[in-house]
N, C-alpha and C positions, 0 to 999 in steps of 0.2 A: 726462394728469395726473389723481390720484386724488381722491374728494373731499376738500378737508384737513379737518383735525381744528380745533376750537377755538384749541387752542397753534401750529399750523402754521400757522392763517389770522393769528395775531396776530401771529406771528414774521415774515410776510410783510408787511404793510398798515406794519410798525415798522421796518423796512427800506426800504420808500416813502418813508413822511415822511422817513427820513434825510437825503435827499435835495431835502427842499426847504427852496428860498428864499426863498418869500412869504412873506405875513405870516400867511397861514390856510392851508393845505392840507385836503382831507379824501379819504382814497380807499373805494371801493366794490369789494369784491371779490364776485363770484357766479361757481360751480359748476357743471355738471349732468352727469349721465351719465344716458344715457337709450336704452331701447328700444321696437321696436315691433314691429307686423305689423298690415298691411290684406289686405282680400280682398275681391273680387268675383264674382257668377254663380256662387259656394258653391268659390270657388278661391282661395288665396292670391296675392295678386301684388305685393307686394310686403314685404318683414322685412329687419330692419337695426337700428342702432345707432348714437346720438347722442352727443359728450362735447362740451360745450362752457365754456370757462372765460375770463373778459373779468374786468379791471381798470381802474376809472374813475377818475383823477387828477383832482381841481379847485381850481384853487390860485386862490390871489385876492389884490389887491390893492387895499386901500378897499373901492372896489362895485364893481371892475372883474374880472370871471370869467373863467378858461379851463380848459376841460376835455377833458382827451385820454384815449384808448380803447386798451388794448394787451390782448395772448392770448399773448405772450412775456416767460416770468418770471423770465430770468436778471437777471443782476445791470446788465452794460449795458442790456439794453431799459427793466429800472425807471428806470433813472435815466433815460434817454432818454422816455420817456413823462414824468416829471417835468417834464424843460425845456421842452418840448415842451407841457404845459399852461401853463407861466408864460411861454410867449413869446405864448401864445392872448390871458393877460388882460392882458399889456401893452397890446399891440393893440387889446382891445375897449373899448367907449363904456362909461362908469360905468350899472350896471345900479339907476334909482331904489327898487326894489323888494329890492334884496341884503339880506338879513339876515345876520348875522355867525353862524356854524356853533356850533352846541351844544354844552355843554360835557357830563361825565360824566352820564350818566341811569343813574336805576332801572328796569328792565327785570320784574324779582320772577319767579314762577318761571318753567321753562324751559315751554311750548307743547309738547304731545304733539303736533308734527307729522310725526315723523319713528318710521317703524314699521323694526322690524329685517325682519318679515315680506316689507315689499315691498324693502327694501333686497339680500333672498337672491334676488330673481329670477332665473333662470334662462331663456335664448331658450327649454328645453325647457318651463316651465312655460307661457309667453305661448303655445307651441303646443299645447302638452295643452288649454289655458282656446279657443282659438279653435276647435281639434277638437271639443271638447267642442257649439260655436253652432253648426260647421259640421251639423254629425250632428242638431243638435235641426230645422235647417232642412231637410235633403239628405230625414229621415224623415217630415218635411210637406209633401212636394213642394215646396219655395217656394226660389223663391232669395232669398242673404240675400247682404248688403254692409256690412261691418264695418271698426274701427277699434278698438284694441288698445295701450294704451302705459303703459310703468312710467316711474316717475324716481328718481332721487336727487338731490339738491343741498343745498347751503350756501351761505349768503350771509354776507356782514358789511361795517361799518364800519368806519374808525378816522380822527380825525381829530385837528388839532395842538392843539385843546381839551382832548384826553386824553378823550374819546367812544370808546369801543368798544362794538361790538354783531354775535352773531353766531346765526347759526340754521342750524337742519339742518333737512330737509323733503323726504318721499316724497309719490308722488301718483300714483293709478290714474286711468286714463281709458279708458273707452269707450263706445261706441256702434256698434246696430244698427239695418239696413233690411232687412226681408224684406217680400220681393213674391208677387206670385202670378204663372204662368207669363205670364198673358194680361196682367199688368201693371194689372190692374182694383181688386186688391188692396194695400193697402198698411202694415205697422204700421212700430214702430220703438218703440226703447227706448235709454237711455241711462243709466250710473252713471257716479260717479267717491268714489274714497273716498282715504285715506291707507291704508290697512292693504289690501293683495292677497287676503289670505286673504279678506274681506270679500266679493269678486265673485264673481256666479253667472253664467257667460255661457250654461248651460244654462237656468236659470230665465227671464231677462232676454230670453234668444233665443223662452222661449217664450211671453212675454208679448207680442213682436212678430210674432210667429206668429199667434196668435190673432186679434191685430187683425187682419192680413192678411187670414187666412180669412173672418172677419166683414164685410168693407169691401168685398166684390166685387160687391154688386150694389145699390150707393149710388145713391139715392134724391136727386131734385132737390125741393125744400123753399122756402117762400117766403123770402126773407129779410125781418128785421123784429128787433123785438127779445126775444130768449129768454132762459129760467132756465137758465145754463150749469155742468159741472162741468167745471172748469180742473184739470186733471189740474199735479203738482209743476212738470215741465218745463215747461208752459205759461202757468202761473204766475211762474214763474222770468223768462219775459222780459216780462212785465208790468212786473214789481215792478221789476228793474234799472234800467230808466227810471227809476223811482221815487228808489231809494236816488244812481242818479249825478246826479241833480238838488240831493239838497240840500246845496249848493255857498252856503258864508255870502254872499261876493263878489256873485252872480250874483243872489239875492234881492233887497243892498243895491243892488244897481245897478240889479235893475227889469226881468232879465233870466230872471227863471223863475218855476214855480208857486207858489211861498215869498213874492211879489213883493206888495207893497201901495203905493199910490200914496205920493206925497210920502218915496220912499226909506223907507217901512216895510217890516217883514216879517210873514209869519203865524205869526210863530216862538211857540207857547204858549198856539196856537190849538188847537180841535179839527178837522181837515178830512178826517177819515174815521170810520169806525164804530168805537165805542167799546172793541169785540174786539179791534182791532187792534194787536198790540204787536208790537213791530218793533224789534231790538238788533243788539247785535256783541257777540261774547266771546270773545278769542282763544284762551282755554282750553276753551273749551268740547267735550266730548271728540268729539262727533260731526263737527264741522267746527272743528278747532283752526286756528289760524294765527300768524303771527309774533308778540311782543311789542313790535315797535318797525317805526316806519314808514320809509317810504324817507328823508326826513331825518334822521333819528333821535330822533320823537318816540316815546316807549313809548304802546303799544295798550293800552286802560284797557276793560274792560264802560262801554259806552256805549249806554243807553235813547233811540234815535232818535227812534221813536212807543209812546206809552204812552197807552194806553186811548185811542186815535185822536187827542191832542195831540201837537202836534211839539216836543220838545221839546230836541233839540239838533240843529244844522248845523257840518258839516266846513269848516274854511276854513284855508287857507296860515299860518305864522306873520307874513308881513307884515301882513295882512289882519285877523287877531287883533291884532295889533299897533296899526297905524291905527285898528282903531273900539272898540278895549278890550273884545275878547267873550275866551273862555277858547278855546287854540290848538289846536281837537279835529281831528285827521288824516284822513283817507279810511279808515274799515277795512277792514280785511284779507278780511274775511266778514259776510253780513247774514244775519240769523234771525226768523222771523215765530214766534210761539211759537201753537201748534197747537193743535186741541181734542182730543177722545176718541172721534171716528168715523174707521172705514175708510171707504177710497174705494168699496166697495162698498154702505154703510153709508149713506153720500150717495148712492150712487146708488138707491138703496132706499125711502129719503125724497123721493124727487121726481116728482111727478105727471105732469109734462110739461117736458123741458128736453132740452139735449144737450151730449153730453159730447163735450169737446176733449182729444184727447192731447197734441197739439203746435201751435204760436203757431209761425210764421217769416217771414223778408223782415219786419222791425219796421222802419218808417219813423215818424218825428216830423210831424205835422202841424201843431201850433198847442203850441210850447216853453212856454208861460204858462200853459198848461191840461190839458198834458203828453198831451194826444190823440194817440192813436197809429194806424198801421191797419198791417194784416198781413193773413196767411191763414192759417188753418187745414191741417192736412197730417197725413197715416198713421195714418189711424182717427180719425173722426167719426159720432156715433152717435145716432141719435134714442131719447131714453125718453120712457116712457109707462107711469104707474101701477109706477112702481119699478122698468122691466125696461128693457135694452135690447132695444126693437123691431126697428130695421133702422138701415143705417148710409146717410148720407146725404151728399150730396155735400158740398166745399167750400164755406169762405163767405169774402170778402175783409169784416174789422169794422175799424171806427171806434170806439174806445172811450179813454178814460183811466183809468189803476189809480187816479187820484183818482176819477173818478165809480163806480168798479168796488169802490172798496172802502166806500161808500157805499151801493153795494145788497150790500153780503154778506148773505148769508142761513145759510149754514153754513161752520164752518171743521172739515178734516178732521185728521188723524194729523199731524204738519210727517214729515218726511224729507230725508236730504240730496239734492239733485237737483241736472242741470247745467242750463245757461241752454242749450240749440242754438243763440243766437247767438252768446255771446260765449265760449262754454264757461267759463263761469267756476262755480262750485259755490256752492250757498247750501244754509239747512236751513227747509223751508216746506211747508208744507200744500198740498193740494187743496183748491180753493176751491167754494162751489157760490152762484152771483149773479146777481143777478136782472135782467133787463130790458140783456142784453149784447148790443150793437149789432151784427148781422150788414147788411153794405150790400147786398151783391151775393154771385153764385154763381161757383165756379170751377170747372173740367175737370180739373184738376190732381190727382192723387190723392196 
């Protein structure tokens, strides 16, 4: 099935509700079609092709929810998927928490997330773009291990409110790992954009090249704590802790960094350094994203942290509801807004520190203080007097992006970059920060 068009999704989702007989219905329709190609040891091994298309039916009655899942769009399966959610909420227990579904929203304009450029892809371009890393690697001796993938999709709304809501949306993703034979070496690089034309897997391929080359004869270092340059990607899974914490609910309750005794918050506090400004904008052309969230509240420019104040938290509409704060959603996208140095530029400026390419394995240590520990991976590098000197082994840290954005000391260019955890895409800087906790060394390269 193709992706549908705005009129096709809404001629669908109004053919759903016809069929129901609760008191509320709403259904969910999403899209994809999608390719890829991976490769290992400078080989492809595997290329293919994804379509996938799901309809979510939730019919209600009072507070009482059911919701059924169908991938067959004739005319019996809607309706069968239909009954088939209102026999769910007959069944289920009154849900205290139900809010009654949303009636028509303003959405305002449409989100640049959808590029025609990656929409033309062709399996020949994904293989040109992978030939192209294979050849940057195969001509540095290294072997490289990659991952490669375009999309399309659409999603939308519609519910017995008269709510509709619909979006179209492309999305580049990949990442590389090249090694050195002897496996002593190790870099790695990572994009994802909406627009195809966008990616260099030449460029990208040879920027994990380099590392590799550079990392072969890593140096064992005390651990302690150091001036670090958090390269975007490393950065990225700092901060995401950051942004999925502030959760209204979980502060009022006592249950996160936001959290102050007797059910207060630090909502309006300052609890990082003053540089820090921190938003969502779903129009924003370099990391566009939806106008409307999975309930169907619309995605507004939302000032998160301003000059290191918090100054708004996401929370459910019940939750907004019960303690009267204003019903702001999860966004779609977070943005640290940058300064006016390259990453080279930082590294130039710093007398003695070391530079992390990549953060991986994030574990939570202490939720209230948002301490996190990880290790470092594919290119760490000792400087000294502006230069990188030699590159130095792993280090497993303990740090929080609250105590970390406390000692900034420089913010560089923002960029868009992917988180290697959760691959999710943000637009942020390279950071360079002072006194970043390394505990211990690892073997790992």
């Amino acid at each position: 099935m193709p992706i549908l068009t705005k009129a096709e999704a809404k001629a669908l989702l109004t053919k759903v509700l016809s069929y129901s007989k609760a008191e509320q219905c709403e259904v969910n329709l999403s899209c994809s079609d999608s390719g890829n190609i991976r490769y290992a040891r400078n080989s492809v091994s595997t290329s293919g092709g994804i379509s996938a298309n799901s309809l979510v039916v939730s019919s209600a009655f009072g507070k009482k929810l059911g919701t059924a899942t169908i991938n067959e769009f004739d005319d019996a399966s809607l309706e069968k998927v239909v009954r088939r959610a209102e026999e769910l909420a007959q069944l289920a227990p009154e849900n205290p928490e139900f809010m009654p579904f949303l009636g028509p929203q303003e959405y305002g304009a449409d989100s640049p997330t959808f590029s025609p450029a990656t929409a033309a892809v062709t399996p020949k371009d994904r293989a040109d773009a992978v030939k192209a890393s294979l050849k940057q690697a195969i001509d540095s001796k290294l072997n490289a291990a990659g991952f490669l993938s375009n999309s399309i999709g659409c999603s939308a709304m519609m519910n017995s409110k008269g709510l509709f809501a619909y979006n179209t949306s492309t999305d580049v993703a990949f990442n590389i790992t090249v090694r050195t034979d002897d496996g002593k070496g190790s870099g790695y690089a990572t994009r994802g954009y909406n627009d195809f034309s966008k990616l260099n897997t030449k460029a990208d391929t040879a920027i994990a090249a380099k590392k590799a080359m550079s990392s072969v004869t890593a140096k064992a270092i005390e651990p302690g704590k150091y001036t670090v340059i958090l390269e975007p990607t490393a950065v990225a899974v700092m901060l995401e802790n950051l942004f999925f914490s502030m959760d209204a609910r979980q502060a009022d309750e006592g249950r996160s960094f936001m959290s102050k005794t007797g059910g207060k918050t630090k909502l309006g506090e300052q609890l990082v350094d003053e540089r820090v400004n921190i938003y969502s904008d779903p129009w924003n052309p370099e990391l566009p994203t939806a106008t409307w969230s999975g309930d169907g509240r619309p995605q507004q420019k939302v000032n998160w942290i301003e000059k290191g104040v918090v100054k708004n938290l996401y929370s459910s509409r019940y939750w907004a509801q019960k303690t009267g704060i204003k019903a702001i959603p999860f966004p779609g996208g977070a943005i640290m807004k940058g300064g006016t140095k390259t990453l080279e530029e930082l590294i130039k400026g710093t007398e003695k520190g070391i530079l992390v390419t990549r953060l991986w394995y994030i574990r939570t240590v202490d939720p209230q203080t948002l301490l996190l520990t990880g290790l470092t991976r594919d290119g760490t590098f000792y400087i000294e007097n502006g230069e990188i000197k030699f590159p130095v082994k792993n280090f497993r840290f303990n740090e929080s992006p609250i105590i970390m954005l406390n000692n900034l000391d420089e913010i560089g260019i923002a960029e868009r970059t992917v988180s290697a955890e959760s691959e999710a895409n943000y637009l942020l800087p390279p950071l360079r920060i002072r006194d970043f906790t390394f505990t211990s060394l690892s073997d790992a390269v």
